[in-house]
Biopython code that builds the backbone (N, CA, C, O; Angstrom):
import numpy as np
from Bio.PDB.StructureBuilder import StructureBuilder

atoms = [
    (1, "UNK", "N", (89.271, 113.143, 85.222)),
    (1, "UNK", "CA", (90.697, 113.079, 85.312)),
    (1, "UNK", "C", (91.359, 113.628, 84.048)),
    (1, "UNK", "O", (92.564, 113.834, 83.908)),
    (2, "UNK", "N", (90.391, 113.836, 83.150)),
    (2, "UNK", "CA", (91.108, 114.508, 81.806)),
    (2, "UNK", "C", (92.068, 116.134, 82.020)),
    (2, "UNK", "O", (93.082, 116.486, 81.418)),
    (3, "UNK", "N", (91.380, 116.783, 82.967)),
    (3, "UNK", "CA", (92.104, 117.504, 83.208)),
    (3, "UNK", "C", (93.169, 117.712, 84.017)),
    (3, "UNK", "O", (93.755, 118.793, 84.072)),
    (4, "UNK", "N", (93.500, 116.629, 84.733)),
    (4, "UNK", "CA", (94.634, 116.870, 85.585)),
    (4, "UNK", "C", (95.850, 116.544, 84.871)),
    (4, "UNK", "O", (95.746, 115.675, 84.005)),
    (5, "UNK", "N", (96.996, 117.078, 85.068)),
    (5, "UNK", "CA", (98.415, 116.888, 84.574)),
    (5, "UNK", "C", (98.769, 115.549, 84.843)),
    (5, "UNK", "O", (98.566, 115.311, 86.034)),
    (6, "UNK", "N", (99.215, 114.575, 84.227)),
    (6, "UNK", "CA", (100.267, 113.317, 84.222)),
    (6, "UNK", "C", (101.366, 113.612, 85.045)),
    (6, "UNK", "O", (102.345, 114.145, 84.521)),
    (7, "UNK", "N", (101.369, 113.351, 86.264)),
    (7, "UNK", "CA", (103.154, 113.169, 86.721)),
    (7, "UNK", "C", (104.113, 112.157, 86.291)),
    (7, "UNK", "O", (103.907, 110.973, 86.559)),
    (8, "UNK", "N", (104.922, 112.451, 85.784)),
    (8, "UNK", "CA", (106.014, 111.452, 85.164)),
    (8, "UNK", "C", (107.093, 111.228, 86.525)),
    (8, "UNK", "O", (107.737, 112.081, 87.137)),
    (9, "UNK", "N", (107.033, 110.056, 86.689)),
    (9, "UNK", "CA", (108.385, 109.760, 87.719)),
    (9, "UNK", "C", (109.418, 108.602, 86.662)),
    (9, "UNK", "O", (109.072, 107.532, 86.161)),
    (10, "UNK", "N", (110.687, 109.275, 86.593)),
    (10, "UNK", "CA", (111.823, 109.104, 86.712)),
    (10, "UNK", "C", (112.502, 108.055, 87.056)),
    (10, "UNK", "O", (113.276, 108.305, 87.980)),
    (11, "UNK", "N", (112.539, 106.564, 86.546)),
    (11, "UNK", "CA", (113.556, 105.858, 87.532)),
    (11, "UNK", "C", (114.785, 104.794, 86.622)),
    (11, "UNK", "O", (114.823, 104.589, 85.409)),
    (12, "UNK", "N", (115.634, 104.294, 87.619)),
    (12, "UNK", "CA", (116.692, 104.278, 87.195)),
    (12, "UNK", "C", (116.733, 102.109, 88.258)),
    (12, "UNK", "O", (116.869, 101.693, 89.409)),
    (13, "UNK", "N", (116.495, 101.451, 86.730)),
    (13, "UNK", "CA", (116.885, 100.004, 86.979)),
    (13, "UNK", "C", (118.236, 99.868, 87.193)),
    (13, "UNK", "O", (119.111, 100.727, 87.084)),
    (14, "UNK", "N", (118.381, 98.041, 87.688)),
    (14, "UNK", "CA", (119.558, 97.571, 88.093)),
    (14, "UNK", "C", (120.791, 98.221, 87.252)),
    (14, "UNK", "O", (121.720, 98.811, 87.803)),
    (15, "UNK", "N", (120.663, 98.010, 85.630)),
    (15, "UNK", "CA", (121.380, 98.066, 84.592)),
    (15, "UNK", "C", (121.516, 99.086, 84.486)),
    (15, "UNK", "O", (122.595, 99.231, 83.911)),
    (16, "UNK", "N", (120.875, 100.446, 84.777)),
    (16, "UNK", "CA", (121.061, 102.154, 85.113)),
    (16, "UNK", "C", (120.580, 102.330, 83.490)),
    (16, "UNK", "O", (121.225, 102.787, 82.546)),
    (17, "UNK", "N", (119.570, 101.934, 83.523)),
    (17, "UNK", "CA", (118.760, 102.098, 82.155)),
    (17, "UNK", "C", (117.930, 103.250, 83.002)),
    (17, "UNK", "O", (117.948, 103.507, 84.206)),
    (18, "UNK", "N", (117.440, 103.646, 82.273)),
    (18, "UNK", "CA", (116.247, 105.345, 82.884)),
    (18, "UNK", "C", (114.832, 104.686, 82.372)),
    (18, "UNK", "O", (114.798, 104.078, 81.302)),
    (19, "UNK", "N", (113.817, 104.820, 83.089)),
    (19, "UNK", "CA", (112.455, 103.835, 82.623)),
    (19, "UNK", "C", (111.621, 105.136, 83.082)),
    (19, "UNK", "O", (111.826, 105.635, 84.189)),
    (20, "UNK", "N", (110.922, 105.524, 82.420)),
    (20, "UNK", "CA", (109.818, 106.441, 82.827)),
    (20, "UNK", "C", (108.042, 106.452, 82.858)),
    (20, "UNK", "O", (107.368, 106.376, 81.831)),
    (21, "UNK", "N", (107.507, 106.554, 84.156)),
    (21, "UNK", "CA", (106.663, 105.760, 84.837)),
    (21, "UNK", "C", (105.357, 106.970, 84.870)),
    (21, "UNK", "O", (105.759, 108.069, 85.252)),
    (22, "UNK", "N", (104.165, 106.918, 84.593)),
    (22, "UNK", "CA", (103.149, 108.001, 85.271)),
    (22, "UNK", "C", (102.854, 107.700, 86.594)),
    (22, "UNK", "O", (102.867, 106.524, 86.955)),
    (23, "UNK", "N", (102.596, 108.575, 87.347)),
    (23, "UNK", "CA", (102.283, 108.408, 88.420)),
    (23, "UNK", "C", (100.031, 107.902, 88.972)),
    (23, "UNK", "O", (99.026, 108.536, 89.294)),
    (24, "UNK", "N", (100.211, 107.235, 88.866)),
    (24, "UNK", "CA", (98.964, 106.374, 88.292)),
    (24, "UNK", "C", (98.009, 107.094, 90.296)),
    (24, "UNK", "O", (96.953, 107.726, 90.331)),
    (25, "UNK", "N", (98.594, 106.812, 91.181)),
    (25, "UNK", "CA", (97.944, 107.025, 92.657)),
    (25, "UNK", "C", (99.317, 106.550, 93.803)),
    (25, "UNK", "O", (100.355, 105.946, 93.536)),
    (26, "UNK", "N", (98.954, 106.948, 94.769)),
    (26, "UNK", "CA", (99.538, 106.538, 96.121)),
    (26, "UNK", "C", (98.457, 106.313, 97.300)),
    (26, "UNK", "O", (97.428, 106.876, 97.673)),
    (27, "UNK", "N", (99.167, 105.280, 97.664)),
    (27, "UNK", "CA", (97.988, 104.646, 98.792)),
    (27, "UNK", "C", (98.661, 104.564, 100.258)),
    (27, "UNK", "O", (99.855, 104.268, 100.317)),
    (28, "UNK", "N", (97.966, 104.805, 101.396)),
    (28, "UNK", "CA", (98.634, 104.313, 102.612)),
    (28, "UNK", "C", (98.326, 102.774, 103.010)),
    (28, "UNK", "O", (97.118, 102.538, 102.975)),
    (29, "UNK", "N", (99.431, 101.261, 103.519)),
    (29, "UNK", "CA", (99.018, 100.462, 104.149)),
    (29, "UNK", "C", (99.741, 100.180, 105.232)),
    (29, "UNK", "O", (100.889, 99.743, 105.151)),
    (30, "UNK", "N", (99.007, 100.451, 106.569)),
    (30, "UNK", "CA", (99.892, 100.346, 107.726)),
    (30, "UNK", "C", (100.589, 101.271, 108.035)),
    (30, "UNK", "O", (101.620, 101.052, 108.671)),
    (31, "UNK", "N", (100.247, 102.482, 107.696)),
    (31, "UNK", "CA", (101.307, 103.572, 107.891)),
    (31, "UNK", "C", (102.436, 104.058, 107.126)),
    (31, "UNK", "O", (103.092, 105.071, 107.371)),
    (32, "UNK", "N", (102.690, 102.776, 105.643)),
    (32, "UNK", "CA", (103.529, 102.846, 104.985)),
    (32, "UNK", "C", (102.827, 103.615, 103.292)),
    (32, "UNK", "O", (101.813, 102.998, 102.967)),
    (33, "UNK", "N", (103.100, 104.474, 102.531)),
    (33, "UNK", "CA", (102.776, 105.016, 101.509)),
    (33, "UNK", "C", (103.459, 103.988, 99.849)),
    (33, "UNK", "O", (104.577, 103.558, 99.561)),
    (34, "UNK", "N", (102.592, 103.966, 99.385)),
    (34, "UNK", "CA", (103.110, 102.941, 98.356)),
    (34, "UNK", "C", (102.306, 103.665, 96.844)),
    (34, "UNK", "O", (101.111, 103.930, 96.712)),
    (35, "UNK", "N", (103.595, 103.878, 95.683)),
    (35, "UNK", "CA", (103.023, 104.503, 94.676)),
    (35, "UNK", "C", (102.469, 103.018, 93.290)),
    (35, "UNK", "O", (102.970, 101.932, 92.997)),
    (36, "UNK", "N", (101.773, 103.451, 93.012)),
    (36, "UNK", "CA", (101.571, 102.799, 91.749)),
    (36, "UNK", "C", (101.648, 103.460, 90.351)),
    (36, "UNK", "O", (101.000, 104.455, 90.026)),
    (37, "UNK", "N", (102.118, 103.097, 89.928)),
    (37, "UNK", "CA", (103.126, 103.677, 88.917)),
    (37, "UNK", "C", (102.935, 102.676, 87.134)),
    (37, "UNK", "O", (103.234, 101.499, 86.934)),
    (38, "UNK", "N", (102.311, 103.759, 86.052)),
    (38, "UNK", "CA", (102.159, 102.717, 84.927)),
    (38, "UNK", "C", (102.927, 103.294, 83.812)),
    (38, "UNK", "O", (103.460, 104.397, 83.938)),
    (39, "UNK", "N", (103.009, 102.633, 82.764)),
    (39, "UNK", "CA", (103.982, 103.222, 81.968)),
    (39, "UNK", "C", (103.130, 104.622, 81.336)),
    (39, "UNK", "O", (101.917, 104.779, 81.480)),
    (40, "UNK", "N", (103.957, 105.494, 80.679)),
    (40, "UNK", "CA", (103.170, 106.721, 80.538)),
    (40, "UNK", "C", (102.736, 106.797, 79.280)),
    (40, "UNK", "O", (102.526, 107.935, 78.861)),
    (41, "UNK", "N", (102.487, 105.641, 78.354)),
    (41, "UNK", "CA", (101.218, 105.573, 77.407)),
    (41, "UNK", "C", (100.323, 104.431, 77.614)),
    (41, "UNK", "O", (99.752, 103.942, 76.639)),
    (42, "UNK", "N", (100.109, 103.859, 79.046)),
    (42, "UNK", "CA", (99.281, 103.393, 79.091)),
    (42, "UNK", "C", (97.941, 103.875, 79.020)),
    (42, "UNK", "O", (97.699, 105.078, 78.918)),
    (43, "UNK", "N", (96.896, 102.836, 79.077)),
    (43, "UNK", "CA", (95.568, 103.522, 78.567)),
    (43, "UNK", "C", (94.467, 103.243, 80.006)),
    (43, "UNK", "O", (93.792, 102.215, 80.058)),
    (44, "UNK", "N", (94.426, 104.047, 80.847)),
    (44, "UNK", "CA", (93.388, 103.714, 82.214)),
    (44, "UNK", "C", (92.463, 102.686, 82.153)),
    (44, "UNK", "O", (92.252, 101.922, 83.095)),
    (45, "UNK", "N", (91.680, 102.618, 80.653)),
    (45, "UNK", "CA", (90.704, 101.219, 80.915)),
    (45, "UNK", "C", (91.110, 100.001, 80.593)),
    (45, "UNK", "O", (90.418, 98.990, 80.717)),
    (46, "UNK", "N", (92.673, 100.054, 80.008)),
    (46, "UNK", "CA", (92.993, 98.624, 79.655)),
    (46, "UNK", "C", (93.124, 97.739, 81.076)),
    (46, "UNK", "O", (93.632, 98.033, 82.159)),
    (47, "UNK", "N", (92.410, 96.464, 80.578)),
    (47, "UNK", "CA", (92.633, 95.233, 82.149)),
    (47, "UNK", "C", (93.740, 94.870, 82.215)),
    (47, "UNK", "O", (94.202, 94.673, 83.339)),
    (48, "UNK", "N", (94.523, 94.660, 81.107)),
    (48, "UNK", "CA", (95.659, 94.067, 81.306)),
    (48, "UNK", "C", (97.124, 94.878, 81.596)),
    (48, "UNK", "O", (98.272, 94.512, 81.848)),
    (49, "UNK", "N", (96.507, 96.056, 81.435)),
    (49, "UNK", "CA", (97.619, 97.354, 81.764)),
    (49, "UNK", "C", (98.689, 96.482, 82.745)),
    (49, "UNK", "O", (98.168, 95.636, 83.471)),
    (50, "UNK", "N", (99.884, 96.615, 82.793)),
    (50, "UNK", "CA", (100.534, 96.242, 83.794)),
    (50, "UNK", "C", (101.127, 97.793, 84.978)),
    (50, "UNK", "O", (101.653, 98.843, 84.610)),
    (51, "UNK", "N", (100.798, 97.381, 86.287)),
    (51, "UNK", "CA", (101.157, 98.572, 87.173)),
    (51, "UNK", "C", (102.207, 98.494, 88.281)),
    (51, "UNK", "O", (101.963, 97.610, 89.103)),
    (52, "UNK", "N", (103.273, 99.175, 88.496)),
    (52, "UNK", "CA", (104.096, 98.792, 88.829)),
    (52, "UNK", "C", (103.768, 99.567, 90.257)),
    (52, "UNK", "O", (103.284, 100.690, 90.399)),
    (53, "UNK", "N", (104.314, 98.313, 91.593)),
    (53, "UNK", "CA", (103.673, 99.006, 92.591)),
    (53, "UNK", "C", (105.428, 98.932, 93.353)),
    (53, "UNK", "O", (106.285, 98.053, 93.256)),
    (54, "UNK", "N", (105.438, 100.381, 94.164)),
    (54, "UNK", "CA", (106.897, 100.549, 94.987)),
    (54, "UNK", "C", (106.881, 101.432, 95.862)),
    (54, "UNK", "O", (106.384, 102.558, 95.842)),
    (55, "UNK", "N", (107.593, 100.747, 96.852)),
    (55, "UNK", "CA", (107.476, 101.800, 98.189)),
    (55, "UNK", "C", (108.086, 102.987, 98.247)),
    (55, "UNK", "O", (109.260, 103.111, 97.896)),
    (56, "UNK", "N", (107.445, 103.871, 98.641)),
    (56, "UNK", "CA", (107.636, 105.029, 99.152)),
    (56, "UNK", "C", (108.584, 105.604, 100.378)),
    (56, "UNK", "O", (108.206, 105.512, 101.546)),
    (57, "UNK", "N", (109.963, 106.260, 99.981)),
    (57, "UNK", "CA", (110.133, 106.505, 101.462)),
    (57, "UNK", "C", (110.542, 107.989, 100.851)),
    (57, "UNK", "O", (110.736, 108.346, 99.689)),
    (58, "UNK", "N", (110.600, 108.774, 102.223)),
    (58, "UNK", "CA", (111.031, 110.077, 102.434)),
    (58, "UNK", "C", (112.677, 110.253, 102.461)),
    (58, "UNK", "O", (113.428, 109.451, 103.016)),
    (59, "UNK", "N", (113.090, 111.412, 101.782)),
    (59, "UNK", "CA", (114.860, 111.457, 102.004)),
    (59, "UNK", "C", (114.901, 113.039, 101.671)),
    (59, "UNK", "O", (115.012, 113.480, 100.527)),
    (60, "UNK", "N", (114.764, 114.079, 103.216)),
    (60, "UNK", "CA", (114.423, 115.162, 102.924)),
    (60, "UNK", "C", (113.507, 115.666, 102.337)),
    (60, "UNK", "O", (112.395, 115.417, 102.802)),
    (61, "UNK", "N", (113.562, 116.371, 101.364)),
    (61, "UNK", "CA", (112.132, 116.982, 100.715)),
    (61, "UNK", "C", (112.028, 115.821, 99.384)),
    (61, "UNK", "O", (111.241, 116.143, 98.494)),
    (62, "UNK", "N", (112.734, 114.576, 99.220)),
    (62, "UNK", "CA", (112.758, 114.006, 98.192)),
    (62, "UNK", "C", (112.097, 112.494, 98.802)),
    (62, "UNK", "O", (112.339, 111.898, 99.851)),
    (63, "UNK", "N", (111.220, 112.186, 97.732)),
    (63, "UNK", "CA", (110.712, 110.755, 97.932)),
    (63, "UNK", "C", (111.668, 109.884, 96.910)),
    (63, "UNK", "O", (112.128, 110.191, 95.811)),
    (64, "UNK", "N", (111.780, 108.786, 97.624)),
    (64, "UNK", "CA", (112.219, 107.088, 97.072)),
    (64, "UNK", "C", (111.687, 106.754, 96.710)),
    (64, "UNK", "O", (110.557, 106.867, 97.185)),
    (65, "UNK", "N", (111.891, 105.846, 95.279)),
    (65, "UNK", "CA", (110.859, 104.875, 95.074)),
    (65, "UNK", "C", (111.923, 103.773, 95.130)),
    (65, "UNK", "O", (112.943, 103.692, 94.445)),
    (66, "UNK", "N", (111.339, 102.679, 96.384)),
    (66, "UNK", "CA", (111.990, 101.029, 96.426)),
    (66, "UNK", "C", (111.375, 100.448, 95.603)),
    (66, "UNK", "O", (110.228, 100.775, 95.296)),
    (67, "UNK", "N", (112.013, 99.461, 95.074)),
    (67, "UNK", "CA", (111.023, 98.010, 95.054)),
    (67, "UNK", "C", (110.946, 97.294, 96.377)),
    (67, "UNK", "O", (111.794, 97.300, 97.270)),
    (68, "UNK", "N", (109.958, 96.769, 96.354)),
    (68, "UNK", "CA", (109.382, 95.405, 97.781)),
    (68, "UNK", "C", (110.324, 94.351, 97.504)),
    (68, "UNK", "O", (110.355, 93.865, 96.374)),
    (69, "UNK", "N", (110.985, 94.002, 98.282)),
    (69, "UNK", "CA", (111.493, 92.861, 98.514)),
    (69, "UNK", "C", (111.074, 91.624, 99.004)),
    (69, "UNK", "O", (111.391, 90.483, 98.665)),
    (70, "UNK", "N", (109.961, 92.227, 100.245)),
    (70, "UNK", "CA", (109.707, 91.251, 101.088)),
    (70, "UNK", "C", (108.655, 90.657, 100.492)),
    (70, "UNK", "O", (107.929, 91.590, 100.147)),
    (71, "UNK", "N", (107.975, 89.266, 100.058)),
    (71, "UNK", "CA", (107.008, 88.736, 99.287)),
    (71, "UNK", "C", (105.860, 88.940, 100.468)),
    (71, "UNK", "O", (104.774, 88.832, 99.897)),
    (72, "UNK", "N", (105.630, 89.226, 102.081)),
    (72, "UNK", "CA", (104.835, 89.180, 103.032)),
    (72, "UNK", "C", (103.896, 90.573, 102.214)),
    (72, "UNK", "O", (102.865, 90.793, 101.578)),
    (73, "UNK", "N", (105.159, 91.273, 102.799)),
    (73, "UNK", "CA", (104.734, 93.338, 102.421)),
    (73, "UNK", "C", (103.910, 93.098, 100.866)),
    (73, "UNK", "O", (102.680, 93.129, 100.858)),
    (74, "UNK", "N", (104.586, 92.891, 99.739)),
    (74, "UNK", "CA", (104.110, 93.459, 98.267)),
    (74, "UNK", "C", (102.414, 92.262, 98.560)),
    (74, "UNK", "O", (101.401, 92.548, 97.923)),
    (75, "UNK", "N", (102.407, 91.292, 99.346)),
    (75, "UNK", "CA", (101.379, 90.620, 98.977)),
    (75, "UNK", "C", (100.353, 91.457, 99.757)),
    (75, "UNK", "O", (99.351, 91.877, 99.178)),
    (76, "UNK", "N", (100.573, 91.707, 101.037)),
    (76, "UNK", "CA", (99.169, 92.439, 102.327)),
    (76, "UNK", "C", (99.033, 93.884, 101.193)),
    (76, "UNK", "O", (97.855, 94.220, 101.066)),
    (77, "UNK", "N", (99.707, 94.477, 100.640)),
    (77, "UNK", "CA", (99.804, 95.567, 99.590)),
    (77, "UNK", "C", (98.482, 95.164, 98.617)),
    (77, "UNK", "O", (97.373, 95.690, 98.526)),
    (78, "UNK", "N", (98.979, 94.202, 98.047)),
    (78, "UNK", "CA", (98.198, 93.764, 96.455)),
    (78, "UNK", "C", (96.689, 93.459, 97.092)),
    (78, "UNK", "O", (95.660, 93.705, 96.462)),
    (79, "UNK", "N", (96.702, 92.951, 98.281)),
    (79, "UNK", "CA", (95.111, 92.341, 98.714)),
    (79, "UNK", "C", (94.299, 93.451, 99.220)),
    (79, "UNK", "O", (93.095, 93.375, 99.464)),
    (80, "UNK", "N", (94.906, 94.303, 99.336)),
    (80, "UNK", "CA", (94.492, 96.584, 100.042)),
    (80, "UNK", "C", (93.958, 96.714, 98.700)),
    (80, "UNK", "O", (92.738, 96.667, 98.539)),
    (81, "UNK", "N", (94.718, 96.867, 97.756)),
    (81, "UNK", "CA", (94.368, 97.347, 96.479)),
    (81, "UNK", "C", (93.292, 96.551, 95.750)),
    (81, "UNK", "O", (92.543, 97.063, 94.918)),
    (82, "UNK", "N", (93.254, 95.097, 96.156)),
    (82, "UNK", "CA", (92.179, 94.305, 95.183)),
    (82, "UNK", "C", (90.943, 94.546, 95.909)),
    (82, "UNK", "O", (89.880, 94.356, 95.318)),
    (83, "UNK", "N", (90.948, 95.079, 97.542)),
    (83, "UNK", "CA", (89.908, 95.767, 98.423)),
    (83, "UNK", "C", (89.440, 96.892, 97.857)),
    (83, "UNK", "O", (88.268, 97.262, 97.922)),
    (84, "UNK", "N", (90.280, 97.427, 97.326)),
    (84, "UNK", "CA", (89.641, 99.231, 96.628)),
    (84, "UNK", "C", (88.817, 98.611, 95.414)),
    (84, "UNK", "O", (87.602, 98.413, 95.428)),
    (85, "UNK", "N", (89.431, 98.419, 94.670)),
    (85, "UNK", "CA", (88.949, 97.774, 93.493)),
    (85, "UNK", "C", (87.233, 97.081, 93.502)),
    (85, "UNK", "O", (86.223, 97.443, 92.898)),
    (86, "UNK", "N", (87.508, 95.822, 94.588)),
    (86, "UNK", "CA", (86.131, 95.444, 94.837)),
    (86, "UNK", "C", (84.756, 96.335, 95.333)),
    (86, "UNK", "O", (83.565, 96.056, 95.194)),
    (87, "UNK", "N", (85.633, 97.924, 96.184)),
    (87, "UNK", "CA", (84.731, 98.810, 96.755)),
    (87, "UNK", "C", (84.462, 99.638, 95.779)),
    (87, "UNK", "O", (83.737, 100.622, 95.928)),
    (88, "UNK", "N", (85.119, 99.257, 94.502)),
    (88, "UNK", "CA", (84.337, 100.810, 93.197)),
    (88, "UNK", "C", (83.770, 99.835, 92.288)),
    (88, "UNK", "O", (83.581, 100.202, 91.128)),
    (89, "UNK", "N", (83.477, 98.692, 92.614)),
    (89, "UNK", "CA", (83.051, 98.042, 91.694)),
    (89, "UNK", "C", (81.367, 97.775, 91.831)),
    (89, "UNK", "O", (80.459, 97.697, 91.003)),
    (90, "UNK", "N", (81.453, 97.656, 93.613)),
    (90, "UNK", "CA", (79.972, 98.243, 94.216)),
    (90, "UNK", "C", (79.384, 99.503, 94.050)),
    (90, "UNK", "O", (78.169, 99.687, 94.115)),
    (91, "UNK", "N", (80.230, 100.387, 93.833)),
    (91, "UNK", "CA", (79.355, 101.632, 93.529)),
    (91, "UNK", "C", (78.978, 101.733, 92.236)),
    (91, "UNK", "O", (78.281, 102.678, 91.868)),
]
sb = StructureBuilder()
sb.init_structure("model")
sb.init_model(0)
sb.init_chain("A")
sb.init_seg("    ")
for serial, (resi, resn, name, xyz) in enumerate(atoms, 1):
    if name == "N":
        sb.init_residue(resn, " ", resi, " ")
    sb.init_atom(name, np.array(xyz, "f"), 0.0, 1.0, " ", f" {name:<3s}", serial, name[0])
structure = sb.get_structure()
C-alpha cells in the first residue's frame, strides 16, 4: 500500500469547521456502501487509531458522506467490519 496515493476527503461538521479525513476503504452492507475514513496522519498499525465510519450516498457524479443516525444500521455495520477483521486475522 506504500505506493498508492492517500485520498483526502473533505468534510464539513455541525459548527462548519472543515475536518480532513483519508480515505482508509469502502465496504458494501446490504446493498448500502459505507466509507471508513481516518484522520490523515494516522498511522495503519496503530490499535487505537480512531476510524470514522459514514454512509455513502450518490448525488449525481458526487458522493455524500452521512453520518448514521440509526444506532440498528452503524451497529449491523461495526459487526461486518469486526467479521473482516476476524477473516485477516486467520490468514
Amino acid at each position: 500500500m506504500e505506493n498508492e496515493e492517500k485520498q483526502l476527503i473533505e468534510t464539513v461538521d455541525e459548527e462548519g469547521n472543515v475536518i480532513n479525513f483519508e480515505l482508509f476503504d469502502i465496504i458494501e452492507v446490504d446493498g448500502q456502501e459505507y466509507a471508513l475514513l481516518l484522520p490523515p496522519d494516522a498511522e495503519e498499525e496503530s490499535e487505537d487509531g480512531e476510524i470514522l465510519l459514514m454512509r455513502l450516498t450518490k448525488d449525481g457524479d458526487d458522493y455524500l458522506f452521512e453520518t448514521i443516525e440509526d444506532d440498528d444500521e452503524f451497529n449491523k455495520v461495526e459487526e461486518y467490519i469486526k467479521t473482516l477483521e476476524d477473516e485477516d486475522e486467520e490468514e
